[in-house]
N, C-alpha and C positions, 0 to 999 in steps of 0.2 A: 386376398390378403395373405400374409405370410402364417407360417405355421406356430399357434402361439406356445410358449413354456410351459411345460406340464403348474408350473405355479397358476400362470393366468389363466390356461385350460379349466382347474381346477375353482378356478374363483368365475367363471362363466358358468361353467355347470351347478354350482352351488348357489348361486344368482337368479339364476335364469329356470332350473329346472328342467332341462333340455332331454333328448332325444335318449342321453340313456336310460331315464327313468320309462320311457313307456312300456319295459318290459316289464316292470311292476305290475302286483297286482292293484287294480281299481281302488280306490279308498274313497268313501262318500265325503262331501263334501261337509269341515267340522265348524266354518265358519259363518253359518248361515245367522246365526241369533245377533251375533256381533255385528256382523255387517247389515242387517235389517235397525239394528240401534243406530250404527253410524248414517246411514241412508236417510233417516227421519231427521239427525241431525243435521245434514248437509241441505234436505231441502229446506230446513225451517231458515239454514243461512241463505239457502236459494232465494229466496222471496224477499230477505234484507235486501239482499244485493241486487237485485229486480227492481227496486223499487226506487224513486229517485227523491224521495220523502225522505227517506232513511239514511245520507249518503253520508252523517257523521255515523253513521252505525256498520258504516263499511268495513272499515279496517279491520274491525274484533271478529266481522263475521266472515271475512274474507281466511282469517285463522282456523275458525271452526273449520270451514269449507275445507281449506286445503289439506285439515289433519284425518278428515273423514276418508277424502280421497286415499292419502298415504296408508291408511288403515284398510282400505280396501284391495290396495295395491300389493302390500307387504302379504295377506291371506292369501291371495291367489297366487304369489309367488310361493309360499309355502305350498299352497294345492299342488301346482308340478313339479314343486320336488317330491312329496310326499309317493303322487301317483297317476301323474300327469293332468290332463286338462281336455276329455272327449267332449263329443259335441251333448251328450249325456248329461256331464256333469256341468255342461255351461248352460245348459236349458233349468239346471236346478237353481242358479244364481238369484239372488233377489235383483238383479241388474242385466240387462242383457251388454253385450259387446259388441259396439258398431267394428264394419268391416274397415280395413287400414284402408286411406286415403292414397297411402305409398304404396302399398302391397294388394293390386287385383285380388278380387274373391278370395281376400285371405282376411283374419281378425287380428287384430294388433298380437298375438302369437305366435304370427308366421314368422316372428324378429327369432334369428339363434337367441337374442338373449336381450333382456329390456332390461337396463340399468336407472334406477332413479338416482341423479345428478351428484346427491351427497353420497351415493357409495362409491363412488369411482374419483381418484386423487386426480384431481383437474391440473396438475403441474406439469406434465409431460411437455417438456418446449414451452411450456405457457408462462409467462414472468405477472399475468394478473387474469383476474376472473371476473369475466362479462354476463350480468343476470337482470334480470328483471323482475320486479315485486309484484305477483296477479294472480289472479284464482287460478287452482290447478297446481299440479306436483311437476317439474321439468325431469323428463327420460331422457335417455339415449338409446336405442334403437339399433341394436347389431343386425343388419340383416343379410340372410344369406348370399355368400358368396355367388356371381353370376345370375344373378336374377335381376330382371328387367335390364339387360345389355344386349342390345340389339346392334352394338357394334363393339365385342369383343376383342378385333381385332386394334382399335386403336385404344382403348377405355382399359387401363389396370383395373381402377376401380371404379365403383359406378354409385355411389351414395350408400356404399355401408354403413355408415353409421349414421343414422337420422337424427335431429332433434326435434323433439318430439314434445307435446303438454298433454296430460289427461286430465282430462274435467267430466263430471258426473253432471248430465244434461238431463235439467227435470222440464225442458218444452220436448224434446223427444220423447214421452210414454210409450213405452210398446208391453199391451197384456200388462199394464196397471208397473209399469218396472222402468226406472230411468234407466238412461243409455250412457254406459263407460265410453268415452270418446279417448283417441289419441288423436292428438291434432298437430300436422308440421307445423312447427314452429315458424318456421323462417318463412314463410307464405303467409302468416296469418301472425298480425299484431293483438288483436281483440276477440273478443267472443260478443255476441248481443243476447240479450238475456230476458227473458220476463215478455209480457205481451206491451209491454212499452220499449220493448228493444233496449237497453241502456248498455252501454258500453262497455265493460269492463276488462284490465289491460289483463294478456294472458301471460301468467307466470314462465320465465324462460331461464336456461343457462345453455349459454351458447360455447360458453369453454371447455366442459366436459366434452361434448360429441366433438369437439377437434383432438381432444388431446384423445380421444380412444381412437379416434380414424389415423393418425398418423403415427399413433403407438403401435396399434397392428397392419399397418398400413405393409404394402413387400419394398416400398423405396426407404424404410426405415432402416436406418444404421446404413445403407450402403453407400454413404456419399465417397470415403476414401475408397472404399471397394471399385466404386463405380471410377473412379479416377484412375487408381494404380493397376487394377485389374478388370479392365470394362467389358471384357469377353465374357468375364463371372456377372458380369452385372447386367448384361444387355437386355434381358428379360424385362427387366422394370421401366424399358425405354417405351413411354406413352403417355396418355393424359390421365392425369388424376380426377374426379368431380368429389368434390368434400359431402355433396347433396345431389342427388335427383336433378336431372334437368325442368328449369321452371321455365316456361315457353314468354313469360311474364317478365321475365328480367335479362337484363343485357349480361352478357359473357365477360367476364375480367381475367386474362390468359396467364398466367405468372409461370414465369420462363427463369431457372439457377443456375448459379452460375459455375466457376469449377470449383471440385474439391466438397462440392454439397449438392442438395436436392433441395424437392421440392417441399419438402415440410419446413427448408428456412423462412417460408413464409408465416408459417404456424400464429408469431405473437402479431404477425402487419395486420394478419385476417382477423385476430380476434381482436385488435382493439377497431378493425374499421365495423366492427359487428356492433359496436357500441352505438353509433349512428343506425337509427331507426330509416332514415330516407335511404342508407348502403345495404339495410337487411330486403326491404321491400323493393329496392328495382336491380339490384345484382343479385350476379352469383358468379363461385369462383370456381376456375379451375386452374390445374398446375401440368407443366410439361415437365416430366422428370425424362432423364439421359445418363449414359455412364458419361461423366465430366472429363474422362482420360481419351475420349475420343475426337478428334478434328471436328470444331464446331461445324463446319459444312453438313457434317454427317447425319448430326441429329437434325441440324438446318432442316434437311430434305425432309424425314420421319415427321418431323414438327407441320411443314405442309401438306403432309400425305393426311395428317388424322385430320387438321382444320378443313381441307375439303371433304373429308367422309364425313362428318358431323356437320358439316354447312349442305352437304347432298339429305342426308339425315332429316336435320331441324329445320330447313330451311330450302327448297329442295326449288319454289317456284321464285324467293329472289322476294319475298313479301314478309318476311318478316321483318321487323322494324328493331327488337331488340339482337334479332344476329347480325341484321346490316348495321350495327355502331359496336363493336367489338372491341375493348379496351386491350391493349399487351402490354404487360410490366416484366419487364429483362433488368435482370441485376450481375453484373459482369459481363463474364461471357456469356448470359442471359440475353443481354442488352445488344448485343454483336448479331445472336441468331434472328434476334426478333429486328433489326435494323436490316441483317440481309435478307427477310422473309418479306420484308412491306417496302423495301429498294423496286424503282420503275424499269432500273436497267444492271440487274447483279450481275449478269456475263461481263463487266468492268472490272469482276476479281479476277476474268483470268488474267488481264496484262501483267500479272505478278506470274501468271505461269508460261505462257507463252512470249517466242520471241516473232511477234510480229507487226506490223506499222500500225501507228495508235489509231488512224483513223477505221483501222477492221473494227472495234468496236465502238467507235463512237459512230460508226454507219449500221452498227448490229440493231436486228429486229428479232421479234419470236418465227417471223417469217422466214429471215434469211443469213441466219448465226450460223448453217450448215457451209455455205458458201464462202463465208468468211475464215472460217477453220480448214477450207481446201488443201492450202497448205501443207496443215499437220499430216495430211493423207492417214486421218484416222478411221479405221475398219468401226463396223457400223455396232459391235460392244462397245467400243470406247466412245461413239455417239451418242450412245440411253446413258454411257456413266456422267460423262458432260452435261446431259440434257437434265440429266435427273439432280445433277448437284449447282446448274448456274446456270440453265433457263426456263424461266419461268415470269410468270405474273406475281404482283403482291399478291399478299393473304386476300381473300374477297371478306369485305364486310369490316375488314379493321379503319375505325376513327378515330381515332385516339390513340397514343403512345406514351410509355412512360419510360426510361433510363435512370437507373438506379449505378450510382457508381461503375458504370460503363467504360472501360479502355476503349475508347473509339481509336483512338491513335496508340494502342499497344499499350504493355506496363514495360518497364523495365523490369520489376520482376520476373520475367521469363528468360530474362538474360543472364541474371545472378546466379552467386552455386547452388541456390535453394531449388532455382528453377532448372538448370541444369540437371540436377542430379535426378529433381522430378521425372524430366524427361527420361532419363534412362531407368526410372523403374516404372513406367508406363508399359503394359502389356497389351496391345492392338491383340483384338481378335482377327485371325488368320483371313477370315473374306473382305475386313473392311481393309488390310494392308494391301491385297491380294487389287482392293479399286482403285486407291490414293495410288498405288506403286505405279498402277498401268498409266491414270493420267501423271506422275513426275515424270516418266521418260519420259515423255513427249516436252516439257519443260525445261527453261534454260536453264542445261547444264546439269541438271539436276541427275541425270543418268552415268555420269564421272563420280556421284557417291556410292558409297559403300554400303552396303545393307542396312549394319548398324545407325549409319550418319540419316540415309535415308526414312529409318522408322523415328528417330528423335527430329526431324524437319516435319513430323508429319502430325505430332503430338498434338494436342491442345493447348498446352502449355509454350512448346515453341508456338502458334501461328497467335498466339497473342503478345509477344516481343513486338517493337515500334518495329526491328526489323525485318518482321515477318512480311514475305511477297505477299501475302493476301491483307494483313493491316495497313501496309501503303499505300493501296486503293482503296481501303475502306473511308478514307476522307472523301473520297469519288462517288460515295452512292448517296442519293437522293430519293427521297418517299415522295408520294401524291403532296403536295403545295397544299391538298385542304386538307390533310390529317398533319393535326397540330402534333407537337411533342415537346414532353416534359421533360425536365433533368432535375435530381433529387442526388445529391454529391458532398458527401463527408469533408468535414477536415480535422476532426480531430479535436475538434474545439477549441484550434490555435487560434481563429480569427485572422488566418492569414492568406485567406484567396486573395488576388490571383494566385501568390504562390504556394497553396497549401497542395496535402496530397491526403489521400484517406489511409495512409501506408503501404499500400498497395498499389493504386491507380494515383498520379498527380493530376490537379485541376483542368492543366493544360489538356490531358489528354481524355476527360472527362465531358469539357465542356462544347457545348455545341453554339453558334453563332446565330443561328434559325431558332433554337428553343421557344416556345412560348411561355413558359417558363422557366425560371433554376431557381433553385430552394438549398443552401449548403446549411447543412445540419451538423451537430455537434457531437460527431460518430467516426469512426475507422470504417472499416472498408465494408461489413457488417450493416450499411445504411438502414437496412430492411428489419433491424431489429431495434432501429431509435426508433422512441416516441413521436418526435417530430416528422419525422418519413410518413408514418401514421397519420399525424393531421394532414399533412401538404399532400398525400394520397387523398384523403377523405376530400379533400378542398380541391381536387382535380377530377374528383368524379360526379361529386356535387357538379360541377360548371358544365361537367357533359352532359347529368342528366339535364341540365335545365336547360341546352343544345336540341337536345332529345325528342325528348317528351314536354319545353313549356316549366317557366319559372314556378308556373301553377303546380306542377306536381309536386315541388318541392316544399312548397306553402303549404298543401294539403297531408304530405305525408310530415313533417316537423309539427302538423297541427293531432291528427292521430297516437301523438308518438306517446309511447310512455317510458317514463322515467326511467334512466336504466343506473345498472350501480357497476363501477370499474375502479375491481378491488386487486390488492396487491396479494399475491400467493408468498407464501402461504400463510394463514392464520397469525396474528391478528390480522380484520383487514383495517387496510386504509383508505378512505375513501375519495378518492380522485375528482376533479373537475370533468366534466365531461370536454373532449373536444372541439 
């Protein structure tokens, strides 16, 4: 994560009680009488809330419960400010501290820093706030940088900020002391309680822990950076994970488009968080890219991490939620992920090459080298070819989704707006140094001039209708049994076929094969209406029950508890659920 502002620095460390305070001296623990009161009052609500006699007596005591917690919570946060938190003064606790779920042989303090939900402004990118009413206080969970990423080299981040509930468990006694629990959230709808087991929903706020991940997140703020000057930005080119990999739930790949990043997905994700059956069999991740770069480019990076995480998490071909992998591409989002799951991409070169149409309609992974004879290309410009136009689809993608997609170019890439983009695009020096080697070799394309040749190369020109590589992109075709969605703006005119999202028009948006299209009452932005939200929820819904059986869907809608999706900020308003 990026470096944060001596402001927000300053609001961690005063939070959280962190690593500067250990040079402190020791200070005994002053909260023992208080928290011994609160504890006798949590368990006497324990035994309400156990008990299935009692269950008009829930609600008041589910109150008590949660303020005991927050009371216990707030003291030990002052404990590490004051003088930190040894293994000393946790033995003196009237509670002991189970070890984090998330964090090997570490105790819910191995977080830099644990936020309970109302102290952090859940508005960052968020337009509402997704929570749940249940025993127990909702955290968020900062945890350190680099820990548990065991594949660094494609993973920015890797589930820094958890969402998290703690509940004080009085069926775990250990030495006469209930047990502080922090429990992921998003793995676990309930807690069972009492020697009759009963149910109870566990309290959650799933908006705070997004809006801190992509507030400190390193792809924040760079989306123009990442466009105009993508050599400044290239660092941040990799996969996001909002949470922890859950071996339990299927992958949802969310692919931006230019001119932004990955946290434009910030309000889709939180309102599909609202859906109990989307929290318990997904999870998301995000491809971020500098946007000022030839989509090919990130194309390529984009399948280099999906195989190291499918070698990863999946490594014998048997898991069942990586082999049904959902991709959602919004723009040139939508372009990368269409050339990543295409059965035959080497069809983009006939936009660069001049040679007889049947070389590639004859091309294999076998014998593309033979077919290029011609070019008399030396065996670098072989791995640059190989590495940007042959290849296999993604392994394990079922599903697709197209969010406002120029399948067939914008014209905005033609206009002064896009023009002018183009020429304040700054290619880093290696990626010009590939594109340049394969244009020579392309028609004509070696009679431009430096300058002509860095704006043909842009991201911005190769999404023009008359970009050589958009003119075959009508030419690429996925696997027949992975369906695809389209979810497509107009503005709220009501007037497809000829409407446009301002950006992309219909014609160029819509696809003929779809199994679905859904035109929503939005600008080119789709991923930030409401509606995009449902008609996602309502295409992942149909997968899962593809998946795993209509049954999972009936069982988890039957589990589910109530959830509340409110408007930011204060007052709220309380919404229909989806």
């Amino acid at each position: 994560m990026k470096t944060a502002s001596a402001l927000l620095l300053g609001l961690l460390m005063g939070l959280s009680g962190c690593s500067l305070h250990h040079q402190q001296q020791e200070r005994a623990y002053a909260h023992y009488q208080d928290d011994a009161a609160a504890i006798r009052e949590a368990q006497a609500a324990w035994l309400i809330l156990s008990s299935p006699r009692r269950s008009r007596e829930w609600p008041e005591a589910r109150k008590k419960y949660n303020a005991c917690i927050r009371k216990l919570a707030s003291h030990l946060k002052e404990a590490k400010r004051e003088g930190g938190m040894n293994e000393k003064k946790r033995q003196s606790l009237p509670f002991i501290i189970e070890k984090s779920p998330y964090a090997k042989d570490s105790n819910p303090w191995f977080y830099e820093a644990i936020f309970m939900s109302d102290e952090v402004d859940p508005t960052f990118r968020l337009r509402e706030s997704v929570t749940v009413e249940g025993m127990g206080i909702p955290l968020a969970g900062l945890a350190p940088q680099g820990v548990s990423r065991p594949h660094a080299n494609v993973l920015k981040d890797n589930g820094n900020v958890h969402t998290l509930t703690a509940i004080l468990d009085f069926d775990r006694m250990v030495d006469g002391k209930p047990t502080l629990r922090t429990i992921p959230r998003l793995m676990n709808e309930h807690v069972f309680i009492g020697k009759n087991k009963v149910r109870q929903p566990l309290a959650a706020n799933f908006s705070v822990p997004i809006a801190l991940f992509w507030k400190l997140s390193d792809a924040d703020g760079t989306e123009l950076l990442g466009a105009f000057r993508p050599k400044k930005a290239i660092n941040t080119m990799g996969l996001y994970f909002s949470e922890p990999y859950d071996p339990r739930k299927i992958p949802v790949v969310f692919t931006h488009g230019l001119m932004s990043g990955p946290a434009t997905f910030a309000n889709l994700t939180n309102r599909l968080l609202v859906d109990p059956v989307i929290r318990e069999n997904y999870q998301f991740w995000f491809f971020g890219y500098p946007s000022g770069l030839a989509w090919t480019i990130p194309a390529s990076r984009q399948r280099k991490a999906l195989e190291e995480l499918m070698q990863e998490y999946n490594p014998r071909g048997a898991s069942r939620e990586m082999n049904n992998i959902v991709m959602v591409g919004h723009s040139m989002g939508g372009l990368i992920t269409r050339f990543n799951n295409s059965t035959k991409p080497w069809t983009l070169m006939k936009g660069l090459f001049e040679l007889p149409p049947e070389t590639f309609a004859d091309m294999t992974l076998e014998n593309w080298k033979t077919g290029l004879e011609p070019l008399h290309c030396d065996e670098p410009m072989l791995e640059q070819l190989q590495n940007n136009f042959i290849f296999s689809p993604a392994r394990g993608v079922t599903r697709i989704v197209y969010m406002a997609t120029p399948h067939r170019g914008s014209t905005f890439a033609d206009n002064w707006i896009g023009r002018l983009g183009q020429r304040l695009i700054d290619l880093p020096a290696d990626m010009l140094e590939e594109v340049t080697r394969i244009a020579t070799l392309s028609r004509g394309m070696f009679l431009l001039n430096p300058l002509q040749l860095k704006d043909e190369l842009t991201s911005i020109r190769q999404l023009s209708p008359n970009s050589s590589l958009v003119k075959y992109m009508s030419e690429l075709r996925g696997d027949p049994n992975v369906p695809v969605h389209s979810i497509i703006g107009d503005r709220g005119r009501n007037d497809t076929p000829h409407s446009s999202d301002g950006v992309v028009k219909y014609r160029s948006s819509h696809l003929d094969w779809s199994a679905s299209e859904k035109i929503v009452p939005s600008g080119h932005s789709v991923q930030d209406d409401p509606a995009a939200a449902v008609e996602l929820r309502r295409i992942l819904r149909e997968h899962l029950a593809k998946v795993k059986g209509r049954q999972a869907l009936e069982e988890a809608d039957a589990r589910a508890a109530t959830p509340v999706w409110q408007t930011n900020p204060a007052p709220p308003i309380i919404l229909k659920r989806p």
